[in-house]
C-alpha positions as CSV (number, residue, x, y, z in Angstrom):
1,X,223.1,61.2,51.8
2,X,221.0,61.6,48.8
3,X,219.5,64.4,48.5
4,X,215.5,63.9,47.9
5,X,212.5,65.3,48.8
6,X,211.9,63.0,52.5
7,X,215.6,64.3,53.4
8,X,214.6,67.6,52.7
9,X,211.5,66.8,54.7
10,X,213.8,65.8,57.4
11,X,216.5,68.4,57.3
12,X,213.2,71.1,57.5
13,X,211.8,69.3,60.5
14,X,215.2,69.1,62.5
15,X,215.5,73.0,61.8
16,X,212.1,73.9,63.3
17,X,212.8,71.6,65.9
18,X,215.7,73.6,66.8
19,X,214.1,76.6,66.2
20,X,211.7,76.0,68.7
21,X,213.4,74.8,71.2
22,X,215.4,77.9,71.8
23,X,218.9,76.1,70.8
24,X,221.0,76.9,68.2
25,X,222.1,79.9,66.7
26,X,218.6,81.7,65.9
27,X,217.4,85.3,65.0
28,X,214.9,87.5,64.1
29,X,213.6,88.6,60.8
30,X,211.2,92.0,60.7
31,X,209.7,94.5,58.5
32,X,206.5,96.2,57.6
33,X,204.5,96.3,54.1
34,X,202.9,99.4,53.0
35,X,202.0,101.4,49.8
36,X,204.7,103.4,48.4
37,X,202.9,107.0,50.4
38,X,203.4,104.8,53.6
39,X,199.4,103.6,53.9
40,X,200.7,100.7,56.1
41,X,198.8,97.2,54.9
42,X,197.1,95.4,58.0
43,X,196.6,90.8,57.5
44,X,198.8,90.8,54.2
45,X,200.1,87.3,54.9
46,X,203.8,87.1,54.6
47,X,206.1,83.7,54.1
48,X,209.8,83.5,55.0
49,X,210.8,80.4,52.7
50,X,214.2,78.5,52.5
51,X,216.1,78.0,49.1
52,X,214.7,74.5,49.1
53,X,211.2,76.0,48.6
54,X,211.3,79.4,46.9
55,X,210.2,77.2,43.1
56,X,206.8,75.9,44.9
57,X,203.7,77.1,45.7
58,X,203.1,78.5,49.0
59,X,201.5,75.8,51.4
60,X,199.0,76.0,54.2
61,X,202.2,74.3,56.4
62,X,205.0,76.7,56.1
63,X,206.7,77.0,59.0
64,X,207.8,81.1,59.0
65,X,204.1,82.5,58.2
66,X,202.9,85.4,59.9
67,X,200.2,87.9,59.2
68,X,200.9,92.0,59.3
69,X,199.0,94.1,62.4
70,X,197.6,97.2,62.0
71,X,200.4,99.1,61.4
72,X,201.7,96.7,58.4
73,X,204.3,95.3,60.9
74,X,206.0,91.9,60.8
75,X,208.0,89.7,62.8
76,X,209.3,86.0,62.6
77,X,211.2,84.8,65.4
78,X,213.5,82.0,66.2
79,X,214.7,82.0,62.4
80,X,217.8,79.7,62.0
81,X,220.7,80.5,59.8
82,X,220.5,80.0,55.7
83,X,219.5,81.5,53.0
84,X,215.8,82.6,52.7
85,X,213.3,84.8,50.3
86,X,210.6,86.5,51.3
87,X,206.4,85.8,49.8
88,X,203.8,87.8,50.7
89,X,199.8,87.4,49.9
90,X,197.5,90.0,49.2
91,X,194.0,90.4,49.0
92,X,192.8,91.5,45.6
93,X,191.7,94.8,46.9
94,X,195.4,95.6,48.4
95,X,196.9,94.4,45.1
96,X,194.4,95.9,42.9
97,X,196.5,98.8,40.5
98,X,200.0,97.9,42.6
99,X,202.9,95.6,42.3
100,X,205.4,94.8,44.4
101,X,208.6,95.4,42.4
102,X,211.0,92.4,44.0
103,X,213.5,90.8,41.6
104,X,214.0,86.9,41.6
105,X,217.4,87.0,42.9
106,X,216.3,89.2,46.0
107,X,218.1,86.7,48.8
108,X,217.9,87.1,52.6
109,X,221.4,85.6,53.7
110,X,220.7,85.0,57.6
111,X,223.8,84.1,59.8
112,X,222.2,84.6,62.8
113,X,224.6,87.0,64.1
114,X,222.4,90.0,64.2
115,X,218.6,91.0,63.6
116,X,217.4,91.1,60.1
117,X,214.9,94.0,58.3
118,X,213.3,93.7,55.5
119,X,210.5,96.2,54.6
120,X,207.8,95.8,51.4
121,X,207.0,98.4,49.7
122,X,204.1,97.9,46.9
123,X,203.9,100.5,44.2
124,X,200.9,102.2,41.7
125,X,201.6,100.4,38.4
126,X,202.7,102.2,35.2
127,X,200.0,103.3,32.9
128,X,200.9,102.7,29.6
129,X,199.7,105.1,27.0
130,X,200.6,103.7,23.3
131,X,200.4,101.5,21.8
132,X,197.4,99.9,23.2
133,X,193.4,98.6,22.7
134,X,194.3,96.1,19.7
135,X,196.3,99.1,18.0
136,X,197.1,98.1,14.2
137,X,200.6,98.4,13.3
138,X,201.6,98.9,9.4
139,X,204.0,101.2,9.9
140,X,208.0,100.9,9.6
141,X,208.5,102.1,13.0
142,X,206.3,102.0,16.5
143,X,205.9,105.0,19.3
144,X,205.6,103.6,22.6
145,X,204.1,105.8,25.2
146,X,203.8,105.6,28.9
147,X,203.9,107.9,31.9
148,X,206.8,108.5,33.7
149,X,208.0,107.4,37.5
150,X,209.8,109.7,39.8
151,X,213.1,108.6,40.6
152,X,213.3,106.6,36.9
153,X,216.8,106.7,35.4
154,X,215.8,104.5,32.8
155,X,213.1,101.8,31.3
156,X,212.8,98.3,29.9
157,X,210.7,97.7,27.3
158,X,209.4,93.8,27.5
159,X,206.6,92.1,24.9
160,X,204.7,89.2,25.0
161,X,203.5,86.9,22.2
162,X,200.0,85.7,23.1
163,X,198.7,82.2,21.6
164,X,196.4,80.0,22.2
165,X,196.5,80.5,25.7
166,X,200.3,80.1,26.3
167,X,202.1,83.6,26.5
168,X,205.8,84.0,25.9
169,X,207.8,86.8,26.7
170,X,211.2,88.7,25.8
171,X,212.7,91.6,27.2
172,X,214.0,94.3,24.4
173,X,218.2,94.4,25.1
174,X,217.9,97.9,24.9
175,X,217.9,100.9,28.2
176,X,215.3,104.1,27.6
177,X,215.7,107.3,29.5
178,X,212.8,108.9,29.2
179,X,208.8,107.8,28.9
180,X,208.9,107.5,25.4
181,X,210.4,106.1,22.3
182,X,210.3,104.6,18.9
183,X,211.9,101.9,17.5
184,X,212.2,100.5,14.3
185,X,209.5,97.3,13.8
186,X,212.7,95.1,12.5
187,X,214.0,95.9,16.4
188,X,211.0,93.9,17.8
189,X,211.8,91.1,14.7
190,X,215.3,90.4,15.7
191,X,213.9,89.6,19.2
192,X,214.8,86.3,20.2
193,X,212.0,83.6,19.1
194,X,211.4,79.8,19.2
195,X,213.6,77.4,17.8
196,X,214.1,74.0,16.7
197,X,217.2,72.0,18.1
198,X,215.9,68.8,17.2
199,X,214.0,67.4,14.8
200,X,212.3,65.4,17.5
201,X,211.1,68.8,18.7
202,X,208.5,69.3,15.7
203,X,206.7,65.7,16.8
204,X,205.7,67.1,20.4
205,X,202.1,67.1,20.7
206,X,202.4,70.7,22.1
207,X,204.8,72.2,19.1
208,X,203.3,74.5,17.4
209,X,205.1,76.0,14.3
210,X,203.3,79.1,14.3
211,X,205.4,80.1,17.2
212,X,208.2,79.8,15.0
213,X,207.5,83.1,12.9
214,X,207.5,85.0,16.6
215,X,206.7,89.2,16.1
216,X,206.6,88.6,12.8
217,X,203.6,86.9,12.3
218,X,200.5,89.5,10.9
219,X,197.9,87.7,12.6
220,X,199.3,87.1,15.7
221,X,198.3,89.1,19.0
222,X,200.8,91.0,20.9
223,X,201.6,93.0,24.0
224,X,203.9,94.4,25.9
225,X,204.8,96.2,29.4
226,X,207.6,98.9,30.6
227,X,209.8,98.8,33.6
228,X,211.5,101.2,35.4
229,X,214.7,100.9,37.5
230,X,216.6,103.6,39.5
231,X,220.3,105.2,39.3
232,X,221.6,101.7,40.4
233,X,219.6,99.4,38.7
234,X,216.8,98.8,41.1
235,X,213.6,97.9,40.0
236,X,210.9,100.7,41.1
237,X,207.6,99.7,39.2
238,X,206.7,97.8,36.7
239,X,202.9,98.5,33.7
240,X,202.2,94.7,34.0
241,X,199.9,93.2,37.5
242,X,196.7,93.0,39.2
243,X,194.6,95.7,37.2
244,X,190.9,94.4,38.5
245,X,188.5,96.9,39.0
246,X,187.2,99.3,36.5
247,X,189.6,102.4,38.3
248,X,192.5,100.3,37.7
249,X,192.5,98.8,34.3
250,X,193.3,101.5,32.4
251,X,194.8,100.9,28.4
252,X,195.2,97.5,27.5
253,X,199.0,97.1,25.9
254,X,197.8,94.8,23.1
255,X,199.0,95.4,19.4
256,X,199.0,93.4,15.9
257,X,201.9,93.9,13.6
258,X,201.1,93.8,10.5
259,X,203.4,95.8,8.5
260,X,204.9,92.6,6.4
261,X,202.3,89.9,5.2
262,X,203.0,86.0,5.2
263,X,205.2,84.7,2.3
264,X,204.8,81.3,0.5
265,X,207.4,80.1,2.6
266,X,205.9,81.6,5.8
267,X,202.5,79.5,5.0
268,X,204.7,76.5,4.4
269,X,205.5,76.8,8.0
270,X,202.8,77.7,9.1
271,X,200.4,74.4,7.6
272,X,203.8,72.3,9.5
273,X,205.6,71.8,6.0
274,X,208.9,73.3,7.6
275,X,211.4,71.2,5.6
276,X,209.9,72.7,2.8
277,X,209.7,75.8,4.6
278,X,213.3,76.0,5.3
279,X,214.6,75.4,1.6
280,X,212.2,78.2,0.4
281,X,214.0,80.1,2.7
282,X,217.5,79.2,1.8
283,X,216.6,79.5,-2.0
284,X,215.6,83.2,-1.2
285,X,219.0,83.5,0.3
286,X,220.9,82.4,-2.7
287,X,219.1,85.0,-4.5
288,X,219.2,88.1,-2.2
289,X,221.7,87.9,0.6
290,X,220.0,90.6,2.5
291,X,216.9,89.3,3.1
292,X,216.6,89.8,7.1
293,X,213.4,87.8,7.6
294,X,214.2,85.1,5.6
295,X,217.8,84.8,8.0
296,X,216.2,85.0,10.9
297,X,213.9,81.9,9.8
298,X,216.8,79.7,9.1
299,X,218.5,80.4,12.2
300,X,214.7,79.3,13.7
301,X,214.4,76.2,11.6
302,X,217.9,75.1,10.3
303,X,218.3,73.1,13.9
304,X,216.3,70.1,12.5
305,X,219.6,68.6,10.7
306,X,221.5,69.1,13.9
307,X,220.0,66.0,15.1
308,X,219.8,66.9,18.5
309,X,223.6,68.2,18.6
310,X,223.6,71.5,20.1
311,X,227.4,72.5,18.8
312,X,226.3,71.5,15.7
313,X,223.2,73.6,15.9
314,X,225.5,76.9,16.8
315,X,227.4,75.7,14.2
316,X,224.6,76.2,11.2
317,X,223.1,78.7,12.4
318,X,226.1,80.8,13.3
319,X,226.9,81.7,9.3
320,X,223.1,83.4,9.2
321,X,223.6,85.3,12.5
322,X,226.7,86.6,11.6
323,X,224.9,88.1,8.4
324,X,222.3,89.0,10.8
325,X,224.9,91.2,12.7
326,X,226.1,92.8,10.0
327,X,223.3,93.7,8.3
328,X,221.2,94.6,11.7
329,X,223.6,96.1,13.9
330,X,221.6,94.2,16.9
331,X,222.7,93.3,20.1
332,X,221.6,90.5,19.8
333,X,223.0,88.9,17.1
334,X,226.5,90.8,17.9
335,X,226.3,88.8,21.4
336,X,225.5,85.5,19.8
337,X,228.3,85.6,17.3
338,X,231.0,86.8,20.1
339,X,229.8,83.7,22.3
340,X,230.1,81.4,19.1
341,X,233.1,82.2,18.8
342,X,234.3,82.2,22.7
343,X,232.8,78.4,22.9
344,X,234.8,77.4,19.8
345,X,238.2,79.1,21.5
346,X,238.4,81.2,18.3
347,X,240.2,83.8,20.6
348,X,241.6,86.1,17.3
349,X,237.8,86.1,15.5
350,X,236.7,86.8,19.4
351,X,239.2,89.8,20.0
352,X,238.3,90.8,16.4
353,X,234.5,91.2,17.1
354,X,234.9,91.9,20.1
355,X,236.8,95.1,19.2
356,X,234.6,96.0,16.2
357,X,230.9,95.3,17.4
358,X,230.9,95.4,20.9
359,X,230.1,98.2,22.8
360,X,232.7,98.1,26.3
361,X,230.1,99.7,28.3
362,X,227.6,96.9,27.9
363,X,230.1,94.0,28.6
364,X,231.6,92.1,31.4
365,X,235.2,91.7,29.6
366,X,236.0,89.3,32.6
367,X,234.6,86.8,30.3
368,X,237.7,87.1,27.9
369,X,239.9,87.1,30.7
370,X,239.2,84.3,32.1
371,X,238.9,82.7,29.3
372,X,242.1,83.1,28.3
C-alpha cells in the first residue's frame, strides 16, 4: 500500500478505534511534570504522539491529550503498541526562566506488555555571564562565562549567527568541564559555515552570500548558549528558552567579532561577485599557503565548479581542508579529511590519518571495521 498521508489517516483511525474498544493489546502510559525542587505543575497539557507525527505541529485533534491535576499527575489510557514521544504545553508563566531539557531522539518504545512511566522534569535555565549585551570582540582569544549546574560533568558551547531574521546555529565539537573557558577566536572560525554545492545555489532568491563568510564576518551579530550534560551524557539544562519577564531575562549572549576586518576579496563576496571572490582567494593561496581564512573560503565557494556533483565537491575541497587540518589542528577538519578518505576506500591514507590525527577516545572505530 502506498504510504501517504489518507493511509496514515486510516492506519491512525483503526488504532484509536481499537484503542477504544478495549481490544487489542493496549497499555497505560503515566507520569507527573514538575520543577526540578518538585513544585508539581497543575493543566500543563501533555501529547503522547506516534512516529508518524512527532515533525508537525501539535493539533487541536490529537488523540492521546490529557491535561495534568493538581499534583502535576498524568495518565493516558488504552495506548496501543508503537513507538511514541512525548509534547507537553506550557503556559508562559510555567515556562518562564525554565526548560525542559528533552533530547530529540528521546523514544517511548510501547509493547504493551507492561505499564509505562515517564515523568517531566523542567529546569531553571543557565545564566550566562560573558560574553554578553552586544560585547565587542577584537581580541585573539574570547572568555566565556556562565554559572555552573550541580550534577554538570561537562558543557557544550553552541553559537548562533543571526541575519536578517533567519538564525543558524552550530554546536562547538569540543567538551568543557567546568563554567568557564577561553578559546581561541580562529576555534569559533573553523566552525562549520554555509556552502555552495551548486552553482544553481547562488540564483535562489533566498541565497544570501553574506552567510558565506559565517563567524567571520565583523559586522555580523552573534550569540551563543551553553549546555550541560551529566556523568552519562544526559542533558540537565540548557542558557537558551523562554526568558519573558523582567526576573528572568537576565544577560543577553549577543557578541560581534570583530578582531579581523573584511578583505578585498571578502567585499567581492559580499556585493555577490563570488567568482571573482573565489580567485582572489586562490591567488592569495599561491602566495601564502597558510592563510587560514582565505582556505576556509574556498572550501565555502570552490563547490560552484562542481556542478551540482557532490563527490566532485569533496573532491575540491578536500586539498584545502587537509591544509586546514594541518595547519589548525581542528576537529573538524581532521573528521572531514578521515571521511574523505573512507568514501573514496583510500583505506592506507584512512589508517594513516586515522593513526596520526585522531584522537581514539572521540571515535567510533566500528566505522573502519565495518568498512573493511
Amino acid at each position: 500500500i502506498e504510504y501517504t498521508a489518507i493511509y496514515e489517516d486510516l492506519k491512525r483511525l483503526e488504532s484509536q478505534l481499537v484503542a477504544s474498544s478495549g481490544y487489542g493489546n493496549v497499555t497505560t502510559v503515566s507520569g507527573n511534570v514538575s520543577r526540578l525542587d518538585g513544585t508539581p505543575i497543575p493543566l500543563a497539557g501533555v501529547f503522547l504522539r506516534e512516529a508518524s507525527r512527532v515533525n508537525t505541529s501539535v493539533r487541536p485533534d490529537e488523540f492521546y491529550q490529557v491535561k495534568t491535576d493538581q499534583n502535576g499527575n498524568f495518565t493516558f489510557h488504552n495506548v496501543i503498541p508503537g513507538d511514541y514521544q512525548i509534547f507537553v504545553g506550557f503556559t508562559t508563566e510555567q515556562i518562564d526562566g525554565y526548560t525542559w531539557p528533552v533530547e530529540l531522539d528521546d523514544w517511548l518504545i510501547i509493547d504493551g506488555s507492561e505499564e509505562v512511566t515517564y515523568d517531566i522534569t523542567i529546569a531553571p535555565l543557565i545564566e550566562v555571564i560573558e560574553p554578553a549585551n552586544e560585547t565587542v570582540v577584537t581580541s585573539e582569544e574570547i572568555d566565556f562565562h556562565w554559572e555552573p549546574v550541580e550534577r554538570a560533568a561537562y558543557y557544550e558551547l553552541g553559537f548562533q549567527i543571526e541575519r536578517e531574521g533567519v538564525i543558524r546555529g552550530f554546536i562547538l565539537d569540543e567538551r568543557i568541564e567546568g563554567n568557564k573557558v577561553t578559546l581561541p577566536i580562529e576555534k569559533i572560525y573553523n566552525m562549520p559555515s554555509v556552502g555552495i554545492f551548486d552553482a544553481e545555489d547562488i540564483e535562489n532568491e533566498y541565497f544570501d552570500p553574506v552567510t558565506l563568510l559565517g563567524f567571520e564576518n565583523p559586522d555580523g551579530r552573534y550569540s551563543w548558549n551553553v549546555l550541560a550534560y551529566d556523568v552519562e551524557g544526559n542533558l540537565l539544562t540548557r542558557s537558551d528558552g523562554y526568558r519573558l519577564g523582567k526576573d528572568t531575562i537576565g544577560n543577553l549572549p549577543t557578541m560581534y567579532l570583530q578582531h579581523r576586518e573584511l578583505t578585498r576579496e571578502d567585499e567581492l563576496l559580499v556585493d555577490g561577485k563570488l567568482e571573482e571572490a573565489l580567485d582572489g582567494y586562490l591567488e592569495i593561496i599561491e602566495k601564502d599557503p597558510t592563510d587560514t581564512h582565505s582556505l576556509r573560503m574556498i572550501t565555502r565557494l570552490i563547490g560552484m565548479q562542481a556542478g551540482g556533483d557532490f563527490p566532485k565537491v569533496e573532491s575540491l575541497q578536500h586539498p584545502y581542508k587537509k591544509r586546514l587540518a594541518e595547519l589548525t589542528d581542528d576537529t573538524y577538519y581532521h573528521f572531514d579529511v578521515l571521511y574523505y578518505y573512507y568514501s573514496k576506500r583510500d583505506w592506507e591514507k584512512y589508517q594513516k590519518w586515522l593513526e596520526e590525527h585522531i584522537d581514539p577516545e572521540r571515535f567510533d572505530s566500528n566505522l573502519y571495521m565495518k568498512a573493511t
